[in-house]
N, C-alpha and C positions, 0 to 999 in steps of 0.2 A: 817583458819586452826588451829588446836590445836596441842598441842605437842603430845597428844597420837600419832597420823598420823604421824608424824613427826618421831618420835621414831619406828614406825612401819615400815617406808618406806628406815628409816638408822641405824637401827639395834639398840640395847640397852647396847653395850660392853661402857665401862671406863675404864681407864689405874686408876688405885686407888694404895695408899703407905701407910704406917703407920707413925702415929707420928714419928718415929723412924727410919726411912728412911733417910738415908744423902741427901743432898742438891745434893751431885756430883751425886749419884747414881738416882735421878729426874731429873738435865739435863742430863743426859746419858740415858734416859726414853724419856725423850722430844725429842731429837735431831733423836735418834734412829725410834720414832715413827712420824715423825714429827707432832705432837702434840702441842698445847701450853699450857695445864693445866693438872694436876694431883689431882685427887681429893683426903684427904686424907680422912681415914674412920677408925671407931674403929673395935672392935672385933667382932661388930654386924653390922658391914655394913652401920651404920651410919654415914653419914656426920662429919668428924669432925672440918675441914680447907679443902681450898685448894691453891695448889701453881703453880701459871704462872710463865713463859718466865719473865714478867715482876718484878715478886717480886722478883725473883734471881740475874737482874740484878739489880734494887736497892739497895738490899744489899752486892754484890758486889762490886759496887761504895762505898759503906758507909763502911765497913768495911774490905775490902781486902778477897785474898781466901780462905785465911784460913778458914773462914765461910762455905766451898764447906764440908768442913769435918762434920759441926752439922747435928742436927735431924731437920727434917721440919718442925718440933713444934715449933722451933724458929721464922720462918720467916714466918709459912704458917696464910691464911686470916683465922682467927678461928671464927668473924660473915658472915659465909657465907649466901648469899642471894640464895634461890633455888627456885622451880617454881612445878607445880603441874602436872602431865597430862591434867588435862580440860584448861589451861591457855592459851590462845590465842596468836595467833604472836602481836598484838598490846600493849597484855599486857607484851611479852617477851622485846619487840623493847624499851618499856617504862621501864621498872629496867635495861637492861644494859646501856640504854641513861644516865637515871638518874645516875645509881651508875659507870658508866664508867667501867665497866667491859663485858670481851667478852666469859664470860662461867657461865651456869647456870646449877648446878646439878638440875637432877628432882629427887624429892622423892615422895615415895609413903608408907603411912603409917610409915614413919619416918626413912626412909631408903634406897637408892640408888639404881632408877630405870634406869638413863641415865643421859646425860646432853645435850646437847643442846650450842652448838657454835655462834659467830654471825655470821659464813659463814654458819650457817643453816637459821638462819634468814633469811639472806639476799636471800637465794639459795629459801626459800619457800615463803616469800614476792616476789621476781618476777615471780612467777611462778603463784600466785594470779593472780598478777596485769594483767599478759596473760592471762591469762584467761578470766577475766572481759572486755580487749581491744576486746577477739576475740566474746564475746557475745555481744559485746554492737555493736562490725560492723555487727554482724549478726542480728540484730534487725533492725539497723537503715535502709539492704541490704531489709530486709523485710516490711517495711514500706512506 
């Protein structure tokens, strides 16, 4: 399966912020949507960072709340890794393994077409793997 399909089958919306976005008002985005990443984007809809569950609370730990008050340009990932429409679940499963991240923007033509979760992975990787179980009993029923 590829992400176009993928993106076809669960819609193409992103919760998206601006650099300039406080920290509080992206958990108060997250929590509200229960989401765990925000992508941010500039004025043309490109990618420009994005901020998880997780980098809020790191920086939270590290610097107290007061930090709830800046912009998300502070804290947000500004090399974001993103993925393509033709890109495969093997190739998705293999950048969030490797780079330990559980959200990949897709872009298309340099710009923010969906993203892609690793509860979607996981949700379209089993749904393969049935598939393949139930062909491979109906061959072997047929044999």
């Amino acid at each position: 399966m590829i992400v176009s399909a993928i993106l076809k089958a669960k819609g193409r919306e992103v919760e998206t912020a601006s650099p300039t976005t406080t920290l509080m008002q992206i958990a108060e985005t997250l929590a509200r949507k229960r989401i765990g990443a925000i992508v941010i984007t500039d004025a043309d809809q490109r990618v420009a960072g994005i901020v998880s569950e997780r980098d809020i609370i790191r920086v939270l730990a590290k610097s107290g709340a007061e930090v709830m008050k800046g912009p998300a340009s502070a804290v947000m990932t500004r090399n974001v890794i993103s993925c393509g429409e033709s890109d495969t679940l093997d190739q998705l499963m293999g950048a969030m393994t490797t780079g330990r991240f559980r959200h990949l923007p897709v872009t298309k033509d340099g710009k923010l077409a969906g993203i892609i979760s690793i509860g979607d992975v996981v949700k379209y990787h089993l749904s393969e793997v049935q598939m393949e179980a139930t062909a491979m009993k109906q061959y072997i029923a047929q044999t």
